[in-house]
mmCIF file of the N, C-alpha and C atoms, coordinates in Angstrom:
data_MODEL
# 
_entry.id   MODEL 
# 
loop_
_atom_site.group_PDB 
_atom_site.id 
_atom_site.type_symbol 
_atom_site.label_atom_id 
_atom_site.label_alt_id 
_atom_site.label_comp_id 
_atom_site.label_asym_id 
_atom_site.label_entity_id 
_atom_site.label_seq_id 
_atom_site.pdbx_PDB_ins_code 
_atom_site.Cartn_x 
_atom_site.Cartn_y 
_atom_site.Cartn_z 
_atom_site.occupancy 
_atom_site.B_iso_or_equiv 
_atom_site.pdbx_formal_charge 
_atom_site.auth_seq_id 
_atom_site.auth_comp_id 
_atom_site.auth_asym_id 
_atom_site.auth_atom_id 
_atom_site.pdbx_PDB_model_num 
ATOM 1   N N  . UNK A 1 1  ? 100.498 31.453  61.915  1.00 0.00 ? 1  UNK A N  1 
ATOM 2   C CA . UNK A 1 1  ? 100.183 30.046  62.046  1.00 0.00 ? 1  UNK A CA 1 
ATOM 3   C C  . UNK A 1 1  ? 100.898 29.435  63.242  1.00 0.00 ? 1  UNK A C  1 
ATOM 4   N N  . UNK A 1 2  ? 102.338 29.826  63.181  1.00 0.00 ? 2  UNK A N  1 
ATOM 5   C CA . UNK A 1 2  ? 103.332 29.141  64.601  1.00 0.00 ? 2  UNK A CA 1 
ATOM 6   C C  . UNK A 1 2  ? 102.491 29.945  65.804  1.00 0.00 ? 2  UNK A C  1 
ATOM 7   N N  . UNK A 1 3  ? 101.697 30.873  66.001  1.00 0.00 ? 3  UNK A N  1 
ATOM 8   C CA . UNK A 1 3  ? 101.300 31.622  67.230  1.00 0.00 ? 3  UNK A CA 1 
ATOM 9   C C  . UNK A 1 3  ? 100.153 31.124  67.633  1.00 0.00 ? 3  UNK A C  1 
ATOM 10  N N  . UNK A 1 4  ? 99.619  30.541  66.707  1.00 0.00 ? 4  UNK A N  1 
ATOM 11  C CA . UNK A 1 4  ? 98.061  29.785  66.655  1.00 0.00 ? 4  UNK A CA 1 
ATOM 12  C C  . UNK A 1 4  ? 98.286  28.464  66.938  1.00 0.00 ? 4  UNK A C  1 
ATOM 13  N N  . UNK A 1 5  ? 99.440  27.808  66.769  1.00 0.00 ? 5  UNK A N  1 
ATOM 14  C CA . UNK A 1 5  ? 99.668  26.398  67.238  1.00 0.00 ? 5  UNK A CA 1 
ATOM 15  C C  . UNK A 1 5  ? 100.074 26.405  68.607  1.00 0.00 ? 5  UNK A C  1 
ATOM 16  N N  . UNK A 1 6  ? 100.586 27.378  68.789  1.00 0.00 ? 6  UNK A N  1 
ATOM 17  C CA . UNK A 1 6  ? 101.480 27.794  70.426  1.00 0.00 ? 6  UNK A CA 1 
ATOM 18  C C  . UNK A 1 6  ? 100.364 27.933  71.041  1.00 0.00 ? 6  UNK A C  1 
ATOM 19  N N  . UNK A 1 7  ? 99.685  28.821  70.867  1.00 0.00 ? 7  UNK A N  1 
ATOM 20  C CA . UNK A 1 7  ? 98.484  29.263  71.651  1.00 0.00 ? 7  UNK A CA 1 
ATOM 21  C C  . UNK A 1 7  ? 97.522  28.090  72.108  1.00 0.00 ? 7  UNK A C  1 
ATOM 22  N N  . UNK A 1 8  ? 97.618  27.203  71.269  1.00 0.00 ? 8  UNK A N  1 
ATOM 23  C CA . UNK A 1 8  ? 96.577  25.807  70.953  1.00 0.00 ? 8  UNK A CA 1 
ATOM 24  C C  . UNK A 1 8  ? 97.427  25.024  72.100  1.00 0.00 ? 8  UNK A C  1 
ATOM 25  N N  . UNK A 1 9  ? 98.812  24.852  71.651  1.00 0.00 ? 9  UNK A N  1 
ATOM 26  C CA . UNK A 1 9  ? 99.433  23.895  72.554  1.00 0.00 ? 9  UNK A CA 1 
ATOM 27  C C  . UNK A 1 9  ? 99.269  24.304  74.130  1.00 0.00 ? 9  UNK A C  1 
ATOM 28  N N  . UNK A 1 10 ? 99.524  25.484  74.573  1.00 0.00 ? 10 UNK A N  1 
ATOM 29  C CA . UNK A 1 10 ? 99.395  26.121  75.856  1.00 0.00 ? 10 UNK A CA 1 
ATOM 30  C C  . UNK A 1 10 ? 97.719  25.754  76.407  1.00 0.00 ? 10 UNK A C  1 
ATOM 31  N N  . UNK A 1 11 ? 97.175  26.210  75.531  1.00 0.00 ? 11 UNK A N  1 
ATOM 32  C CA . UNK A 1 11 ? 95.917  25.878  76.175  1.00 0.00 ? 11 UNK A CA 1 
ATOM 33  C C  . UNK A 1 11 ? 95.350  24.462  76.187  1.00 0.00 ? 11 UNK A C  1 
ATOM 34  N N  . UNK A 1 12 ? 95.813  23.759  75.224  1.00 0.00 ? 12 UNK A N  1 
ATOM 35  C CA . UNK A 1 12 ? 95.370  22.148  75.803  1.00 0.00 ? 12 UNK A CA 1 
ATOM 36  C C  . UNK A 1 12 ? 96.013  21.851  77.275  1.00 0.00 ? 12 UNK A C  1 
ATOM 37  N N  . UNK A 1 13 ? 97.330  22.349  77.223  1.00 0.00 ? 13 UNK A N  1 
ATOM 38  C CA . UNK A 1 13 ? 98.280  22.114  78.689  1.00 0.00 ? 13 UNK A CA 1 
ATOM 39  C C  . UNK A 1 13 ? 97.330  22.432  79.494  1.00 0.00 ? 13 UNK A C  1 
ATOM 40  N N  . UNK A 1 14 ? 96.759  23.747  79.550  1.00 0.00 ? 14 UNK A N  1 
ATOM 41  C CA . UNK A 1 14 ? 95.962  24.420  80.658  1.00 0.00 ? 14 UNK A CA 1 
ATOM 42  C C  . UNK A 1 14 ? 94.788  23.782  80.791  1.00 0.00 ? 14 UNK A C  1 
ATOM 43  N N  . UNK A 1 15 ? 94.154  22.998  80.112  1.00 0.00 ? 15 UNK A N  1 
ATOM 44  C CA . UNK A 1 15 ? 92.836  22.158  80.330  1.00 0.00 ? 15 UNK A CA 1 
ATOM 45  C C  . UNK A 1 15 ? 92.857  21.475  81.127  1.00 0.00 ? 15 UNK A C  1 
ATOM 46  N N  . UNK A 1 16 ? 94.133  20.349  80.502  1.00 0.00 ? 16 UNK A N  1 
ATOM 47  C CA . UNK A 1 16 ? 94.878  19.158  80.812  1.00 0.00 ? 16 UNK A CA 1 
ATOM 48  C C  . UNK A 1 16 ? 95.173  19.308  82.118  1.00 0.00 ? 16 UNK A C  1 
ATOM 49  N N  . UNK A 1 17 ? 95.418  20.361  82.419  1.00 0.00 ? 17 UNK A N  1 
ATOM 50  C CA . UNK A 1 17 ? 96.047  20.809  84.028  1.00 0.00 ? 17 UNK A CA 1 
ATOM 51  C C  . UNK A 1 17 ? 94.869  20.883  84.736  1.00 0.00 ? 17 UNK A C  1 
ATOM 52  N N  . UNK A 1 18 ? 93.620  21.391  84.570  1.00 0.00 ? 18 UNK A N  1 
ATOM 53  C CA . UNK A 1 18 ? 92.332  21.414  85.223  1.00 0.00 ? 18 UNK A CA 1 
ATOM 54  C C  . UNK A 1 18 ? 91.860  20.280  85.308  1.00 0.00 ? 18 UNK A C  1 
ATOM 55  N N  . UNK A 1 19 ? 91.517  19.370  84.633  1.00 0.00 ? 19 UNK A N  1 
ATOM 56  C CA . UNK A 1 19 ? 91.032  18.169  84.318  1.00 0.00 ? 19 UNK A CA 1 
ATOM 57  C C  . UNK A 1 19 ? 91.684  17.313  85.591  1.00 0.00 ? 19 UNK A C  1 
ATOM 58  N N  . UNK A 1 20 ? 92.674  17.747  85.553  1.00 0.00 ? 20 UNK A N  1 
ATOM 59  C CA . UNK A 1 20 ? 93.500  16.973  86.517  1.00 0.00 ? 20 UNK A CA 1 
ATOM 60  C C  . UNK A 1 20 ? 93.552  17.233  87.681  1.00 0.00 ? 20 UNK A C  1 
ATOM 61  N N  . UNK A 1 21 ? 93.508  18.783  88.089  1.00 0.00 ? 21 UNK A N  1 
ATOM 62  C CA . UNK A 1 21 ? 93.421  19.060  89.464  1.00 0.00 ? 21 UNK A CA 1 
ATOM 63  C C  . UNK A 1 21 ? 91.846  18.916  89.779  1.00 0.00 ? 21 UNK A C  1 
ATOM 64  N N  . UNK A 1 22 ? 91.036  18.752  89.118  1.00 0.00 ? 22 UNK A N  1 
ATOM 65  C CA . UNK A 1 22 ? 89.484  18.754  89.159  1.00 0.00 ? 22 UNK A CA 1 
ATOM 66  C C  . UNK A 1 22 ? 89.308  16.686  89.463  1.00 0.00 ? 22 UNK A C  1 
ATOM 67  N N  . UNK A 1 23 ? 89.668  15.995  88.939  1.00 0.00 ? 23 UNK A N  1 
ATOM 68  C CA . UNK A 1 23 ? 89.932  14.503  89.494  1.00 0.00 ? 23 UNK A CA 1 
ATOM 69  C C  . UNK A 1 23 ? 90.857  14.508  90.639  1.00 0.00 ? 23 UNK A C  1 
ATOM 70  N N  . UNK A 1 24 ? 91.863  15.300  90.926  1.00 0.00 ? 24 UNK A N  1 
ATOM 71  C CA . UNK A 1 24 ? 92.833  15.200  92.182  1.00 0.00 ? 24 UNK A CA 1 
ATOM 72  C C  . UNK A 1 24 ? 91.687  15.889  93.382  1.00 0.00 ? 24 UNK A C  1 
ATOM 73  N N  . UNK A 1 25 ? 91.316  16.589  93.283  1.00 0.00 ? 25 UNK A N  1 
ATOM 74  C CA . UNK A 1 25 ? 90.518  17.358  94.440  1.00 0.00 ? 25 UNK A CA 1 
ATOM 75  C C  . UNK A 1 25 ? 89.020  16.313  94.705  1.00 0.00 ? 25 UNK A C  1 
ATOM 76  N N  . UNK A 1 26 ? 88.271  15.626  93.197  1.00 0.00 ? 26 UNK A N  1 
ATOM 77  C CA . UNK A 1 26 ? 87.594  15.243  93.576  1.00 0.00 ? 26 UNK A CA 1 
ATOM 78  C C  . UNK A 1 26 ? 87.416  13.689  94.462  1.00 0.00 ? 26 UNK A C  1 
ATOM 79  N N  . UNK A 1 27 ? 88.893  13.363  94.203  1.00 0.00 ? 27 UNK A N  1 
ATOM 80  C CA . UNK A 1 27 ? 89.313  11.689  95.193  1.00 0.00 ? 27 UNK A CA 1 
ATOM 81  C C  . UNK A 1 27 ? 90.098  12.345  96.524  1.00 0.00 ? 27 UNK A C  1 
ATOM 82  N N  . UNK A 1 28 ? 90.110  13.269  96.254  1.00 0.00 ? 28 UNK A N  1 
ATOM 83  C CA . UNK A 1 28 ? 91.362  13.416  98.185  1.00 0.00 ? 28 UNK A CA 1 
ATOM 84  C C  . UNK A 1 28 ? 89.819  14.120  98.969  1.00 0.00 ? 28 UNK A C  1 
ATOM 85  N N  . UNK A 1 29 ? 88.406  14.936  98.129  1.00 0.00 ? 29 UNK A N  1 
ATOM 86  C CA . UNK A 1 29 ? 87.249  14.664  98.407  1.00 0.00 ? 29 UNK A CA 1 
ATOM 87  C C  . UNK A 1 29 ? 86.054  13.804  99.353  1.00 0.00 ? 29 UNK A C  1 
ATOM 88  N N  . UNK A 1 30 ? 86.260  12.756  98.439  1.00 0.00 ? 30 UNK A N  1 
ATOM 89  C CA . UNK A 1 30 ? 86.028  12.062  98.734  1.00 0.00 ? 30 UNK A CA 1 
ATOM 90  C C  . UNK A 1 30 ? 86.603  10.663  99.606  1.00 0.00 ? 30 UNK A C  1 
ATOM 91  N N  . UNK A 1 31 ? 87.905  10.918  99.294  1.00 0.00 ? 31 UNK A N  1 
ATOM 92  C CA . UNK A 1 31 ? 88.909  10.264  100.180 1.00 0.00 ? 31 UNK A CA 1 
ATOM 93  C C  . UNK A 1 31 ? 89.245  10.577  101.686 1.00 0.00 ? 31 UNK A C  1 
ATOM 94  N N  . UNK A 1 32 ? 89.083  11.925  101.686 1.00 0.00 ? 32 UNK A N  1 
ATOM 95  C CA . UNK A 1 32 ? 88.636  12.397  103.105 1.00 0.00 ? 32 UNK A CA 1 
ATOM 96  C C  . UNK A 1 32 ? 87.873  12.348  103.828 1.00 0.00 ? 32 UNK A C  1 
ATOM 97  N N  . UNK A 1 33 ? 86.772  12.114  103.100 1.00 0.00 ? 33 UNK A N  1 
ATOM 98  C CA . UNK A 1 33 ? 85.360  11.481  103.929 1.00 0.00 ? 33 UNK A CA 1 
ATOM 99  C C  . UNK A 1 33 ? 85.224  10.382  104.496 1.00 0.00 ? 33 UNK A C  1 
ATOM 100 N N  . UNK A 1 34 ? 86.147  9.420   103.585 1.00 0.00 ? 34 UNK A N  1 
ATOM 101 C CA . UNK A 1 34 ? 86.001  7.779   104.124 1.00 0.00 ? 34 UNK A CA 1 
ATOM 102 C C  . UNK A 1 34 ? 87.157  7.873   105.153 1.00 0.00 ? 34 UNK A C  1 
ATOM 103 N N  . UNK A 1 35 ? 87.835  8.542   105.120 1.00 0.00 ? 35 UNK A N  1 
ATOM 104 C CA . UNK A 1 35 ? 88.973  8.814   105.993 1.00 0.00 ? 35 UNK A CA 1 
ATOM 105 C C  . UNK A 1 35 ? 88.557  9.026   107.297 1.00 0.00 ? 35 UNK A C  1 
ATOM 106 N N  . UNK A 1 36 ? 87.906  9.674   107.239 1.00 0.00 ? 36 UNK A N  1 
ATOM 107 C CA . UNK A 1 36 ? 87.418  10.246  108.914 1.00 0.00 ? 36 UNK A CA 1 
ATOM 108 C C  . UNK A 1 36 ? 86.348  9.061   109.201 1.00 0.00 ? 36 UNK A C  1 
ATOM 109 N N  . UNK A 1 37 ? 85.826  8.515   108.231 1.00 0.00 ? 37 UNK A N  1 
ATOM 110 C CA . UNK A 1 37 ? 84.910  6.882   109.309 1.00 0.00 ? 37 UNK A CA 1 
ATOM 111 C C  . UNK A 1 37 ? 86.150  6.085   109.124 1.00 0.00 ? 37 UNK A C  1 
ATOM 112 N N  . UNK A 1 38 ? 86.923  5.670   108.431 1.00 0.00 ? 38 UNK A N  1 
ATOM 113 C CA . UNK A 1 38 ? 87.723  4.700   108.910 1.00 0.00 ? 38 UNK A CA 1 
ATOM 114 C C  . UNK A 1 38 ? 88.715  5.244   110.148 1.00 0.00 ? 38 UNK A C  1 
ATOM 115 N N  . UNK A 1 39 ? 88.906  6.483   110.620 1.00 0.00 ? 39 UNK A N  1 
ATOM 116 C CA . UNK A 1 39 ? 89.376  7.130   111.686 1.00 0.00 ? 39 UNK A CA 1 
ATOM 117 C C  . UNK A 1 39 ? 88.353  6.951   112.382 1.00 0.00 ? 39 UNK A C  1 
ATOM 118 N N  . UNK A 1 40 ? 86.994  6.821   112.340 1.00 0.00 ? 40 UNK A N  1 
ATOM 119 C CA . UNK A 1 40 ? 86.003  6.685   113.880 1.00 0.00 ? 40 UNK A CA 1 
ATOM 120 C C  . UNK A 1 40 ? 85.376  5.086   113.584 1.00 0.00 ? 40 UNK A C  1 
ATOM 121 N N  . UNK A 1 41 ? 85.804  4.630   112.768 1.00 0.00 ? 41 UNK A N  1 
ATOM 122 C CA . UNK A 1 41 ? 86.010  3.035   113.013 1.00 0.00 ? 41 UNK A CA 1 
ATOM 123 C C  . UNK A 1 41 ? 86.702  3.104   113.889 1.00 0.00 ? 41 UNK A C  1 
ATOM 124 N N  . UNK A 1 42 ? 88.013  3.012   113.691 1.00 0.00 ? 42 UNK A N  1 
ATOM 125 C CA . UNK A 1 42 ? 89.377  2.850   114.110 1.00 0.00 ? 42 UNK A CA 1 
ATOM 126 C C  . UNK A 1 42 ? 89.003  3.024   115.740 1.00 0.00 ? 42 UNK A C  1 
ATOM 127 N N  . UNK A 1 43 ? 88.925  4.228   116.359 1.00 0.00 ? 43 UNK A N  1 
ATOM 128 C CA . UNK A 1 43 ? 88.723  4.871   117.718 1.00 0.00 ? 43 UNK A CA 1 
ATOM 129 C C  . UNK A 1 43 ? 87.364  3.893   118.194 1.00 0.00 ? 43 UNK A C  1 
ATOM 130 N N  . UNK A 1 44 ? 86.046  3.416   117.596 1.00 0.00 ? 44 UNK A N  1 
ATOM 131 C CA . UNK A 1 44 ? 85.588  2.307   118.282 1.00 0.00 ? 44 UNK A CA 1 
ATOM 132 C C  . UNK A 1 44 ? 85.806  1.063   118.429 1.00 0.00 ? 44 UNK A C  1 
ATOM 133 N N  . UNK A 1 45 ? 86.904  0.676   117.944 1.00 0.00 ? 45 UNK A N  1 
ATOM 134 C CA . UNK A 1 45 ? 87.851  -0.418  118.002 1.00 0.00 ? 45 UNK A CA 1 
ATOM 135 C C  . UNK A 1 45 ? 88.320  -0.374  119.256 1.00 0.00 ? 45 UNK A C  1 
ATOM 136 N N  . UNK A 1 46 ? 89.207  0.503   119.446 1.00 0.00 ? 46 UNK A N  1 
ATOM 137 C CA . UNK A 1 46 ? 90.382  0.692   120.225 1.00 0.00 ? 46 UNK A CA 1 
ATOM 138 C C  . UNK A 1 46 ? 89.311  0.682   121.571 1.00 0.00 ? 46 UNK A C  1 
ATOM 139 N N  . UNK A 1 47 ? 88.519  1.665   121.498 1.00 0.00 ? 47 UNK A N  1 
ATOM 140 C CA . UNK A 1 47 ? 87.401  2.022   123.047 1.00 0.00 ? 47 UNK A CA 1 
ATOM 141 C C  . UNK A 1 47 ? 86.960  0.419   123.035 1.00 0.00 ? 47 UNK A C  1 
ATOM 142 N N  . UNK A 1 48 ? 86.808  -0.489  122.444 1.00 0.00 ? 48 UNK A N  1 
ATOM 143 C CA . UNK A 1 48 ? 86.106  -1.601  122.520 1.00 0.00 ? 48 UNK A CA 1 
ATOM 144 C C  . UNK A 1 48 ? 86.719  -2.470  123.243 1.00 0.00 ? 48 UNK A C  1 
ATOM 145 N N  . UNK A 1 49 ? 88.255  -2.657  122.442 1.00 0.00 ? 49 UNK A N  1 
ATOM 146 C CA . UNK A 1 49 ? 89.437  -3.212  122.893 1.00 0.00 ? 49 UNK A CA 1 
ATOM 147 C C  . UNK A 1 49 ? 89.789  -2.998  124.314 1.00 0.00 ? 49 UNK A C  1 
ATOM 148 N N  . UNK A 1 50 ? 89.535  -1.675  124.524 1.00 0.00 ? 50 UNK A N  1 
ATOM 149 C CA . UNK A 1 50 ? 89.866  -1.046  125.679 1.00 0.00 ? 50 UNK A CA 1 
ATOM 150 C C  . UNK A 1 50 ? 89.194  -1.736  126.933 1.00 0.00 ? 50 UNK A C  1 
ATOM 151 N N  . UNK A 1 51 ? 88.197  -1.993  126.476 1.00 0.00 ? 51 UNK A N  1 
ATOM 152 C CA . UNK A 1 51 ? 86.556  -2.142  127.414 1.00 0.00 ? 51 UNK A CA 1 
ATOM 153 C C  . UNK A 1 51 ? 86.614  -3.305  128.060 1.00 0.00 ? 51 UNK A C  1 
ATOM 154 N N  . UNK A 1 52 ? 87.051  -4.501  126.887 1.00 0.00 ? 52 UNK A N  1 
ATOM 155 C CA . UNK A 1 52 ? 87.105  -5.676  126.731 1.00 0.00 ? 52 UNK A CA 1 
ATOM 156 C C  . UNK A 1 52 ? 88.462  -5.582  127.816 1.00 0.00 ? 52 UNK A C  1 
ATOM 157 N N  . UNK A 1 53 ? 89.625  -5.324  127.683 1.00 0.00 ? 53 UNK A N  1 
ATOM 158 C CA . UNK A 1 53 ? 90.694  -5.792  128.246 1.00 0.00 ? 53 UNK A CA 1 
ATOM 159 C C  . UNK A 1 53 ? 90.517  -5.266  130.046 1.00 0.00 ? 53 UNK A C  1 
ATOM 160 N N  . UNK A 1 54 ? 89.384  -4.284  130.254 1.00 0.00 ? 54 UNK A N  1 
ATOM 161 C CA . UNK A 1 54 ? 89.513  -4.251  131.150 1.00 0.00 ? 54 UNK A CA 1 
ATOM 162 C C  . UNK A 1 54 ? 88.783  -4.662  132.076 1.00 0.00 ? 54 UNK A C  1 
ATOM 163 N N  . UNK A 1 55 ? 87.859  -5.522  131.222 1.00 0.00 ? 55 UNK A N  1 
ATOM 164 C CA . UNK A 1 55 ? 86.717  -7.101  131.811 1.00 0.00 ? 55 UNK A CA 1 
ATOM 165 C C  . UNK A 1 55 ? 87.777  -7.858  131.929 1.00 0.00 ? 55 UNK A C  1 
ATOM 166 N N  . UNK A 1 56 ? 88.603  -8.328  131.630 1.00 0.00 ? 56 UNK A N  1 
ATOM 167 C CA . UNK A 1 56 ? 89.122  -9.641  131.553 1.00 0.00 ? 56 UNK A CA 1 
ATOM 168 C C  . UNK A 1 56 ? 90.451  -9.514  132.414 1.00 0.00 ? 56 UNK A C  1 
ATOM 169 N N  . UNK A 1 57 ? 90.949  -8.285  132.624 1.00 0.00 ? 57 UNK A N  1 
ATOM 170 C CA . UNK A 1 57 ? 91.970  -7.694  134.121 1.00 0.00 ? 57 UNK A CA 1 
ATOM 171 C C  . UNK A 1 57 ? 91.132  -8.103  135.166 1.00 0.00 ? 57 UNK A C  1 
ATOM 172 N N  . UNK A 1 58 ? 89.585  -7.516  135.442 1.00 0.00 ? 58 UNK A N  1 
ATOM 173 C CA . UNK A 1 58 ? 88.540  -7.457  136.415 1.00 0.00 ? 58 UNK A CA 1 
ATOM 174 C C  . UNK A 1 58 ? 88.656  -9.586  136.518 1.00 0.00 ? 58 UNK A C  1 
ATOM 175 N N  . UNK A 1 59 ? 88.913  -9.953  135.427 1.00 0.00 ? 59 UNK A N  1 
ATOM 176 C CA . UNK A 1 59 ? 88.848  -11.727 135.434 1.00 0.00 ? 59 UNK A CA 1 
ATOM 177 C C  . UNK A 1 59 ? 89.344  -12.176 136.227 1.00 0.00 ? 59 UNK A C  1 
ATOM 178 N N  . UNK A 1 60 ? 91.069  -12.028 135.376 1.00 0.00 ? 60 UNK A N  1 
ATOM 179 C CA . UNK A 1 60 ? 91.931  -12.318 135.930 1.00 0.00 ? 60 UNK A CA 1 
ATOM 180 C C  . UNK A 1 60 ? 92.101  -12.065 137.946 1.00 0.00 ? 60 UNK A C  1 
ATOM 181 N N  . UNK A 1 61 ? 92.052  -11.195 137.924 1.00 0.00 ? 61 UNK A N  1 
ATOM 182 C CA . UNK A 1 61 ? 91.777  -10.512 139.250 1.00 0.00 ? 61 UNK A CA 1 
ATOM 183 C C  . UNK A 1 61 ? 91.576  -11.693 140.385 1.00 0.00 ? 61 UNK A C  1 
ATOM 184 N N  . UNK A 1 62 ? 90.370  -11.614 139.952 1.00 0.00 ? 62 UNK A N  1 
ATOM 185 C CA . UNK A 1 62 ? 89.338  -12.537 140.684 1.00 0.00 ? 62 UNK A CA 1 
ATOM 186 C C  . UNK A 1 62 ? 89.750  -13.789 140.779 1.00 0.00 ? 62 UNK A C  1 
ATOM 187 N N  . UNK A 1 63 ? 90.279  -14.107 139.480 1.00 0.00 ? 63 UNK A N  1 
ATOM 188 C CA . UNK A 1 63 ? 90.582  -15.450 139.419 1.00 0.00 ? 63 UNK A CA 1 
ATOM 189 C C  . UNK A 1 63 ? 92.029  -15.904 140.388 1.00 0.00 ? 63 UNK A C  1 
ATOM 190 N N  . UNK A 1 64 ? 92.815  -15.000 140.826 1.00 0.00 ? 64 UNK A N  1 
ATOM 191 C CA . UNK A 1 64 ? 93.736  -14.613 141.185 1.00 0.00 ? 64 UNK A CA 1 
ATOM 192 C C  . UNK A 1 64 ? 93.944  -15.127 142.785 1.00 0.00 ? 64 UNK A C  1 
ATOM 193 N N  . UNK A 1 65 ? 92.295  -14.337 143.428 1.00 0.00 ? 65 UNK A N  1 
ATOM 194 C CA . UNK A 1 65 ? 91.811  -13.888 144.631 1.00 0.00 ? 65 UNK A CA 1 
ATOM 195 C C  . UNK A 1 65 ? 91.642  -15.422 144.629 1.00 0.00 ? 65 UNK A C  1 
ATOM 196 N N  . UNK A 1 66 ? 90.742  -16.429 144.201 1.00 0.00 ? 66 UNK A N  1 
ATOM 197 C CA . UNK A 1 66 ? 89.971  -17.450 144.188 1.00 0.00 ? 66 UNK A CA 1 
ATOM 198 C C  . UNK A 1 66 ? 91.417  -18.435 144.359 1.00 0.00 ? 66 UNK A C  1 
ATOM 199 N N  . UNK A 1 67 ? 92.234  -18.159 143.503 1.00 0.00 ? 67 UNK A N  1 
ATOM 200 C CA . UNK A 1 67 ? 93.383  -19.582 143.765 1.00 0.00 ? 67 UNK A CA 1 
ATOM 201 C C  . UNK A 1 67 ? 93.982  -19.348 145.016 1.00 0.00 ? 67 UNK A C  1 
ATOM 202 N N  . UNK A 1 68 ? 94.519  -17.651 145.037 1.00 0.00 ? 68 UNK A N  1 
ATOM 203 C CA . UNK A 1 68 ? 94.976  -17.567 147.074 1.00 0.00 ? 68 UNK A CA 1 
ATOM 204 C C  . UNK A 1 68 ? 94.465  -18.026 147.713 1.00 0.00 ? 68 UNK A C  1 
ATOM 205 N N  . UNK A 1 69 ? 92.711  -17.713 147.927 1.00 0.00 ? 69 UNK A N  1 
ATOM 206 C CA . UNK A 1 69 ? 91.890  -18.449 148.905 1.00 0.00 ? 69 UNK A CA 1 
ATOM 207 C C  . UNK A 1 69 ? 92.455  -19.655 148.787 1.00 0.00 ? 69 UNK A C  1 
ATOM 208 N N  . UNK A 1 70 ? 91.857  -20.324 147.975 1.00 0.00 ? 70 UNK A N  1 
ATOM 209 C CA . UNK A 1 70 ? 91.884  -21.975 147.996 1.00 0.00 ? 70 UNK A CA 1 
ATOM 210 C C  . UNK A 1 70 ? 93.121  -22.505 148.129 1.00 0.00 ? 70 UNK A C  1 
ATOM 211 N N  . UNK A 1 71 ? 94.671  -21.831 147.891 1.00 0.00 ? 71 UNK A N  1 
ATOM 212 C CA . UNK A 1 71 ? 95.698  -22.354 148.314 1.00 0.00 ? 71 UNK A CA 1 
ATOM 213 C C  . UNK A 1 71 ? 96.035  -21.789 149.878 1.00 0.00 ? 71 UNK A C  1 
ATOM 214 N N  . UNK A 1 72 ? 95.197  -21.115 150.474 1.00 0.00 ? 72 UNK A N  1 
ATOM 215 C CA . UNK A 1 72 ? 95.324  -20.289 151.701 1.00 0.00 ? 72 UNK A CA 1 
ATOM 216 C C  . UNK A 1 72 ? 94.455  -21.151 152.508 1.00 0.00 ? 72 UNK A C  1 
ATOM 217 N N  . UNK A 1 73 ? 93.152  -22.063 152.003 1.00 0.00 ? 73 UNK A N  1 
ATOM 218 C CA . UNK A 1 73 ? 92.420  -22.797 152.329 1.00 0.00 ? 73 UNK A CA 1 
ATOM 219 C C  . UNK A 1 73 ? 93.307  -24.623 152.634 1.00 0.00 ? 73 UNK A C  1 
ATOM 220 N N  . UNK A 1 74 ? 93.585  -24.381 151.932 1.00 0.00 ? 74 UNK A N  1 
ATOM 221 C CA . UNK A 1 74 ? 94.675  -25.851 151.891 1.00 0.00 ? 74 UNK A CA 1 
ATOM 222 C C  . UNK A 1 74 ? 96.113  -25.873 152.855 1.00 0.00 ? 74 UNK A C  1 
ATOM 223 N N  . UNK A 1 75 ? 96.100  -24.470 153.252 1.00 0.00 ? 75 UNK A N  1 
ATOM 224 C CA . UNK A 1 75 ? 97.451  -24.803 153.941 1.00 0.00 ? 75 UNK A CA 1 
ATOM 225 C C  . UNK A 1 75 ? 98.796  -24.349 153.292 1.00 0.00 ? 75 UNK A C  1 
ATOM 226 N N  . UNK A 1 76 ? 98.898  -24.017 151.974 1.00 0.00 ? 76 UNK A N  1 
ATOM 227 C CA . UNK A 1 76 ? 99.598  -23.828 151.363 1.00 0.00 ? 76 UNK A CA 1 
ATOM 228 C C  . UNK A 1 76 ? 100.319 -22.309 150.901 1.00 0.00 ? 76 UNK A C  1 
ATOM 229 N N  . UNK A 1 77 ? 100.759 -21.496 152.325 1.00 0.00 ? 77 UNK A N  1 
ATOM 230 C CA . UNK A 1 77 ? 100.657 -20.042 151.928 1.00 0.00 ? 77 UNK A CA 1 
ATOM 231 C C  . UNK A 1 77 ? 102.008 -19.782 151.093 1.00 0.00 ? 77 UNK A C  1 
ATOM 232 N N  . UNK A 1 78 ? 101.903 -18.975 150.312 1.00 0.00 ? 78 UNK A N  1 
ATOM 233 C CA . UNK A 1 78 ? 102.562 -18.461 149.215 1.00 0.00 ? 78 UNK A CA 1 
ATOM 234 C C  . UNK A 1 78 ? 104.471 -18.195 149.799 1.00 0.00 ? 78 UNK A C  1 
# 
């Protein structure tokens, strides 16, 4: 009877243990999947960011060129 309860207890453990690595595998699964688009979200962000900041350097720039002139136009050299 004590070998039949042992045996019982061990093997619920061992279920219990599957059950569990079978929900652990099936969220790090699926967790990995969303992982890698929120990783290629992420990277068209950054390229966007990127894109953007280097319109608005190209701005600045210009805008830069335009006040020299016009203070170069006025008489007023730097």
């Amino acid at each position: 009877m004590m070998a039949l309860l042992s045996v019982l207890f061990f093997a619920s453990i061992i279920v219990f243990l599957a059950i569990l690595a079978a929900i652990i595998w099936f969220f790090v699964k699926i967790g990995g999947a969303g992982n890698r688009q929120a990783q290629a979200d992420e990277a068209r962000l950054v390229q966007e960011l990127h894109q953007a900041l280097e319109k608005m350097e190209a701005r600045v720039e210009a805008l830069e060129t335009i006040l020299l002139e016009t203070q170069y136009r006025k008489g007023e050299h730097p």
